[in-house]
DRENDREN-664715 format. One line per 3 residues: number of its first residue (from 1); their letters; for each residue x negated, y, z negated of C-alpha. Coordinates in steps of 0.001 Angstrom, whole numbers, plus 500000, padded with zeros to 6 digits. Layout:
% DRENDREN-664715
NUM) a) X:Y:Z ~ ... .
This chain:
% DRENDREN-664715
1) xxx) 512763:537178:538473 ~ 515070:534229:538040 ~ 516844:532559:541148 .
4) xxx) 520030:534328:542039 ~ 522960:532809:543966 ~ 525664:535159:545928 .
7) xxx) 529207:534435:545676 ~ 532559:535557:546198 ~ 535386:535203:543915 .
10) xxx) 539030:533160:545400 ~ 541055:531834:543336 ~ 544368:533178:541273 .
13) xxx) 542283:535392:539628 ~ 538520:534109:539293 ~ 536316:532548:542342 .
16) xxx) 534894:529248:542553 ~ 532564:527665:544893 ~ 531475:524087:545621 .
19) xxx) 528045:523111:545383 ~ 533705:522951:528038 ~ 532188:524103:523578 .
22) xxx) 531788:523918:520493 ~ 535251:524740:519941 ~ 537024:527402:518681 .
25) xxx) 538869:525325:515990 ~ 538959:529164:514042 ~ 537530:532598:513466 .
28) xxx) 535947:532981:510390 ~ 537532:536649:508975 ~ 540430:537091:511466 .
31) xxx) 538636:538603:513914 ~ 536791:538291:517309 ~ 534839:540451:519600 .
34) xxx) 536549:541923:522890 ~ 534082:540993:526050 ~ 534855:542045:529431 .
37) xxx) 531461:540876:530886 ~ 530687:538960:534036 ~ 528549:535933:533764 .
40) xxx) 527908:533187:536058 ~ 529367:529725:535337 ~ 527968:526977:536321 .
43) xxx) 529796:523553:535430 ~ 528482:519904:535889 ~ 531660:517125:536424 .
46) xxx) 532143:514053:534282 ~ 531753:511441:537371 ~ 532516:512828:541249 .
49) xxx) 535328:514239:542740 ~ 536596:512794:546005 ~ 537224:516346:547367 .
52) xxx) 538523:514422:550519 ~ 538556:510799:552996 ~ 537354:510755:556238 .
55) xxx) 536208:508579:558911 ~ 533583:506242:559667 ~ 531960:505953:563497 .
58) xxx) 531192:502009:564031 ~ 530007:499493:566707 ~ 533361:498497:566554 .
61) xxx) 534988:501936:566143 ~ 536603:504044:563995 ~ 537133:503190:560225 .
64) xxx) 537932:504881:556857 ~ 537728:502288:554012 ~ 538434:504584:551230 .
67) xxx) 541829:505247:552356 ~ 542557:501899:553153 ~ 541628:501621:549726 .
70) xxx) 543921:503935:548321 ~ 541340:506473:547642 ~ 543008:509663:547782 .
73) xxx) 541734:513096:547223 ~ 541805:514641:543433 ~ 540546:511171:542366 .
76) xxx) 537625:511156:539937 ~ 534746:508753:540263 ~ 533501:507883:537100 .
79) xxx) 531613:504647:537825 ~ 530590:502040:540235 ~ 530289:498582:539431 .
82) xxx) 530473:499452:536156 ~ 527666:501696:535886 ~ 528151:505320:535232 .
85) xxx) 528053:507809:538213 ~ 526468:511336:536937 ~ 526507:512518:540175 .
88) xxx) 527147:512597:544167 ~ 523129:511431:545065 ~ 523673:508689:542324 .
91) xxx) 526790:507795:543635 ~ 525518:507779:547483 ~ 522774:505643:545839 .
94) xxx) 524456:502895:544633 ~ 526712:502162:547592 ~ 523896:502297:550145 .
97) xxx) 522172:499916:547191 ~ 524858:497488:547291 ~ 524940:497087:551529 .
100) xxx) 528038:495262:553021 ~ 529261:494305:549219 ~ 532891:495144:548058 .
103) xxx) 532179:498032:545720 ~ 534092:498443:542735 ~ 535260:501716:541315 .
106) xxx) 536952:503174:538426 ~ 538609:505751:539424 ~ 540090:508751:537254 .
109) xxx) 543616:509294:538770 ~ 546217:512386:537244 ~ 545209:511317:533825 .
112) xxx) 544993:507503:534458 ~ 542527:505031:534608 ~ 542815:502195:537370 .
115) xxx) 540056:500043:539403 ~ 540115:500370:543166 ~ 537787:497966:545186 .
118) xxx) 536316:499074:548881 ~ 534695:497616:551441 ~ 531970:500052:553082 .
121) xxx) 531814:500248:556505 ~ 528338:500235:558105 ~ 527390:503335:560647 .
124) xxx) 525899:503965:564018 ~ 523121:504757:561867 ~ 522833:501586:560027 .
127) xxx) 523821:503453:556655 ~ 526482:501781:554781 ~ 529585:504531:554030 .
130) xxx) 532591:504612:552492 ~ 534573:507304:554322 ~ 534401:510131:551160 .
133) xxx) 533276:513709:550871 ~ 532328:513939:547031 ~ 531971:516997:544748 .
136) xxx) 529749:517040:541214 ~ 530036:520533:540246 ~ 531004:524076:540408 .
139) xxx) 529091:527376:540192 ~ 531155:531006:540397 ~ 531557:534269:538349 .
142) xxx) 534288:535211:535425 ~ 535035:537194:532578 ~ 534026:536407:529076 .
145) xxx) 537386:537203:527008 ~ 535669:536935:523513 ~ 533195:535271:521072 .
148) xxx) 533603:534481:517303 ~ 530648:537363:515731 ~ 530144:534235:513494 .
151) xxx) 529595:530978:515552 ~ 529039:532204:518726 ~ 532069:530670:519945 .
154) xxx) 533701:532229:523130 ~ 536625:532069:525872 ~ 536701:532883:529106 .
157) xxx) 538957:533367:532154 ~ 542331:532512:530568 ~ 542843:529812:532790 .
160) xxx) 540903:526741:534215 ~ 538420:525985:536703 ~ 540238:523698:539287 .
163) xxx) 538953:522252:542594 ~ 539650:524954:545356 ~ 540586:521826:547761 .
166) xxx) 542637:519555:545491 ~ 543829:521825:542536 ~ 542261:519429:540381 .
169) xxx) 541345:520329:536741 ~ 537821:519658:536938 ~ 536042:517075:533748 .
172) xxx) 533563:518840:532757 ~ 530101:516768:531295 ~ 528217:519639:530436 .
175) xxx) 527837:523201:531921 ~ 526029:526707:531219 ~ 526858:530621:531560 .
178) xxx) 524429:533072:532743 ~ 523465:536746:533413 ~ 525316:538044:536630 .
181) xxx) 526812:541489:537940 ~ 529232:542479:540751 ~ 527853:543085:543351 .
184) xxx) 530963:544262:545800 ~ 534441:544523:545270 ~ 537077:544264:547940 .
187) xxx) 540252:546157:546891 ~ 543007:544988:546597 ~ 546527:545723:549079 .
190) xxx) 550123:544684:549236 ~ 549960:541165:550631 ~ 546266:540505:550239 .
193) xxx) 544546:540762:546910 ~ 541197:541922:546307 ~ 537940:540364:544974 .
196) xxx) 534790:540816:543243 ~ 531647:539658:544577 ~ 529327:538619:542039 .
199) xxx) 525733:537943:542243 ~ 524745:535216:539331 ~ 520874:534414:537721 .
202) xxx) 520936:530671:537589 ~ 517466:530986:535138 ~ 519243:533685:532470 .
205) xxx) 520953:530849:530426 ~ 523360:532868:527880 ~ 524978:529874:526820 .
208) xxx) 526592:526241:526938 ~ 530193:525306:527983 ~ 531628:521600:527149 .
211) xxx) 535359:522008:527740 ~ 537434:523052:530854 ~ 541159:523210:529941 .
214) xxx) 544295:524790:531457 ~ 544129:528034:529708 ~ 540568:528487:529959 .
217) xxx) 537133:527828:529656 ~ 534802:527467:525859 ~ 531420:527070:524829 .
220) xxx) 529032:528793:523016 ~ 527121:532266:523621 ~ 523346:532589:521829 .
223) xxx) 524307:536532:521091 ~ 522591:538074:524202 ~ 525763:538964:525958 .
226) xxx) 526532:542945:526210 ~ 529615:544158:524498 ~ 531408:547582:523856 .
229) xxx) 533898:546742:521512 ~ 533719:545693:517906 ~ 535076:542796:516396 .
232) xxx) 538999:543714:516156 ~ 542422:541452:514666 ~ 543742:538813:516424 .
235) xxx) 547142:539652:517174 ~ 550211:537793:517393 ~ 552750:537124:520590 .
238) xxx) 554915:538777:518037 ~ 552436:541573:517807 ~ 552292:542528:521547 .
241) xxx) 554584:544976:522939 ~ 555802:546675:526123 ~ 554020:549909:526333 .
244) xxx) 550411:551385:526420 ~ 547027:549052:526289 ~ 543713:549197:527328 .
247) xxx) 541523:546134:529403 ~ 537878:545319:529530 ~ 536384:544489:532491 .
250) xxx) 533314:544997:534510 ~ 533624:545625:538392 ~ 530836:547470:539397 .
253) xxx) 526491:546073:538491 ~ 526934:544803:534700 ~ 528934:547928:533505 .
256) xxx) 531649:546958:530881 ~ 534371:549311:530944 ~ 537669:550483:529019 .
259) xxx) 541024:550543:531346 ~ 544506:551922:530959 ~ 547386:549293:531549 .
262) xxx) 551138:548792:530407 ~ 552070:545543:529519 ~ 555265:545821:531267 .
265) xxx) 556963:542304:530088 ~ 556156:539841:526943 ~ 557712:536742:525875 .
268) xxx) 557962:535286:529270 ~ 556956:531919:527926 ~ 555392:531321:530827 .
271) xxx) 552736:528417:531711 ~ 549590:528913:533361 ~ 548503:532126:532094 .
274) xxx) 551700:533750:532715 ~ 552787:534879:528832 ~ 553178:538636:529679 .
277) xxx) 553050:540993:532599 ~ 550611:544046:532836 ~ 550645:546760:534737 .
280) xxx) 547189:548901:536069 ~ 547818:552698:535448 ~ 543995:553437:534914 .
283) xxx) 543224:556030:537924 ~ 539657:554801:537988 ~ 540090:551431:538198 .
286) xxx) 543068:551824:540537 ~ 540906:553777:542787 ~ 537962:550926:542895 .
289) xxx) 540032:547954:542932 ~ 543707:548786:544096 ~ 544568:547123:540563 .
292) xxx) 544009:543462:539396 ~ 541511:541167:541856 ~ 540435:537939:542128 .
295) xxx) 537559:537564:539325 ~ 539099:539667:536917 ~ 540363:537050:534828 .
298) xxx) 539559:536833:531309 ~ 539195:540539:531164 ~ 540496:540862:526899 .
301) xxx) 543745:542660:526710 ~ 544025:545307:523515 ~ 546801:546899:521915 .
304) xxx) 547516:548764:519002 ~ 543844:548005:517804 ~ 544002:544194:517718 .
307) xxx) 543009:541790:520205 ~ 546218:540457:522184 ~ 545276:538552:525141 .
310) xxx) 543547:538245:528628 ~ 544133:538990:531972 ~ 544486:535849:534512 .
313) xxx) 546158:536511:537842 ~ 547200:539500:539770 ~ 550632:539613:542172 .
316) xxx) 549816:538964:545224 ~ 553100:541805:546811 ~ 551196:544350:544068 .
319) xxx) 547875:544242:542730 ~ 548815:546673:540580 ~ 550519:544127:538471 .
322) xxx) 549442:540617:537258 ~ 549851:538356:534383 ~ 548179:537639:531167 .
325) xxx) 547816:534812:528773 ~ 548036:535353:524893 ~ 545120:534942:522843 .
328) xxx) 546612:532924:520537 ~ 547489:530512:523373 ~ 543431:530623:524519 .
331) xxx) 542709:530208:520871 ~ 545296:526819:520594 ~ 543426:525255:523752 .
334) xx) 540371:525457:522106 ~ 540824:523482:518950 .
C-alpha cells in the first residue's frame, strides 16, 4: 500500500496545502472525455516562494534583513548568486554556505525580474539567516475536468493553484497527479461553504503536470483514470444555455457521479472562472453537500450532449449556486 497523505480542501473551490503538460494545443476529432474524478496533485515550484519575512534574534537584537532588503512576500526565488535554487533545503544551503557574505538574489516579482542583495544576519545559534519563511511546493486534491481519448492530454480545476498566504500563481517546474478519494465532506450553509476532505496516494502516479495557469491546471494522464462518460463535442459559449445540465463529480470514496444543475446565467464574461452561473437542483447531491464545496472544482459541466464547461467556485451566501468556466476558455489556456 502506497503512502497516503490526509488533507482538506480551502480555497474558492479546490484545497491546497503547503508542504503544468503537454499541452492541449487541440483535440484530435472534436471531442474529449468528461472526468469528474478526484486525484491528488502534487506540484513542485520553479525556485522558492517567500511565503513571508520575519525576524532574526541577535547578540545585538532584533533584525530582519530581507525586508530591509525589500523582500516582500509573493516574491519568487529563483537563484542565489547566480546558481539555480530547486528548492527550500538548497536554498537554506547556500546562504548558511556563504556565512556573513552579501547574498545576491534574483528574485521573480509580479511578472518581473530584478536582483535584490541581503545581508544575513547571524543567530543566537550561530546559524546565518535571512529573516524568510520559504515555500517549494504544493500537494492537495481536485477534479479532473477532461482528457483528450487521443494524447492523454487533460484539465483540471478550472482555475489555478495559488499560494493560500500570498495569492500567488504558483511556477510550476514539474508536478504529478495521483490516485485519491474523499474521504469526508463538510456541507455546505449560507455563510460558510462546505468542503471535501480528500485522502491522496502519493505512490499511485496517474500522470505528469508542467503548467499552472489562471484557468487551470494541464498535463498528461497514462489512461488509468476512471471515467463514466464517453468522449462527447466540445461545445461553444454560444452553445451553452440557461436551462437543464448535468455535472460530474465525485464526493463520496472514488465514486464518479452524474448531477442535476441549471445553468442559471451565461455570457457573463467574467474572469477567473466566472463565465456562467449554475445552479445545484440534484436532491442527492444537495442532500450530501448543501450544493457546490470547496474541492469541487473542475467537476465537467454537460449540456445538450456536448461538453460545455467546469465548475470552479461556489457562492459563499448560497452553496447552492457557484460559477463555472467555459471549456473553450480551459482549452485557450492550454495552448
Amino acid at each position: 500500500m502506497g503512502k497516503r497523505w490526509y488533507l482538506r480542501l480551502s480555497a474558492a473551490a479546490a484545497v491546497w496545502i503547503l508542504t503544468a503538460v503537454c499541452t492541449v494545443a487541440a483535440y484530435a476529432d472534436g471531442t474529449l472525455i468528461p472526468v469528474g474524478e478526484t486525484v491528488g496533485i502534487q506540484i513542485k515550484m520553479k525556485g522558492v516562494l517567500v511565503a513571508g519575512v520575519t525576524s532574526v534574534e541577535t547578540a545585538e537584537g532584533t533584525v530582519c534583513p530581507a525586508q530591509s532588503a525589500g523582500l516582500k512576500a509573493g516574491d519568487v526565488i529563483a537563484a542565489v548568486n547566480g546558481q539555480a535554487v530547486e528548492d527550500a533545503a538548497g536554498f537554506v544551503k547556500a546562504v548558511e554556505e556563504q556565512g556573513s557574505g552579501p547574498v545576491e538574489l534574483s528574485v521573480l516579482r509580479n511578472g518581473r525580474s530584478q536582483s535584490v542583495t541581503v545581508s544575513p544576519a547571524r543567530d543566537a545559534g550561530g546559524v546565518w539567516r535571512l529573516g524568510l519563511w520559504l515555500r517549494d511546493g504544493v500537494a492537495g486534491v481536485g477534479t479532473v475536468t477532461y482528457i483528450d481519448p487521443a494524447t492523454g492530454a487533460f484539465g483540471a480545476l478550472g482555475h489555478g493553484v495559488n499560494d493560500t498566504d500570498t495569492g500567488v500563481l504558483l511556477p510550476v517546474a514539474d508536478g504529478d497527479v495521483c490516485r485519491a478519494q474523499i474521504v469526508d465532506v463538510k456541507r455546505g450553509t449560507a455563510g460558510a461553504p462546505g468542503e471535501l476532505a480528500g485522502s491522496l496516494d502519493a505512490d499511485d502516479v496517474l500522470g505528469c503536470i508542467e503548467s499552472n495557469t489562471p484557468c487551470g491546471i494541464f498535463g498528461v494522464i497514462d489512461g488509468r483514470l476512471d471515467t463514466v462518460c464517453p468522449a462527447l463535442p466540445v461545445g461553444s459559449p454560444e452553445d451553452v444555455q440557461k436551462g437543464p445540465a448535468t455535472i460530474l463529480a465525485c464526493v463520496a470514496g472514488q465514486q464518479i457521479r452524474e448531477y442535476d444543475v441549471e445553468i442559471a446565467r451565461t455570457g457573463m464574461t467574467g474572469s477567473g472562472g466566472r463565465d456562467l452561473m449554475v445552479h445545484v437542483t440534484d436532491p442527492e447531491l444537495l442532500q450530501r453537500t448543501g450544493g457546490i464545496v470547496q474541492g469541487m472544482s473542475g467537476s465537467p459541466i454537460i449540456q445538450n450532449g456536448k461538453l460545455v464547461g467546469a465548475v470552479t467556485h461556489v457562492l459563499v451566501n448560497d452553496p447552492t449556486r457557484g460559477y463555472g468556466i467555459f471549456i473553450d476558455t480551459m482549452l485557450d489556456a492550454a495552448a
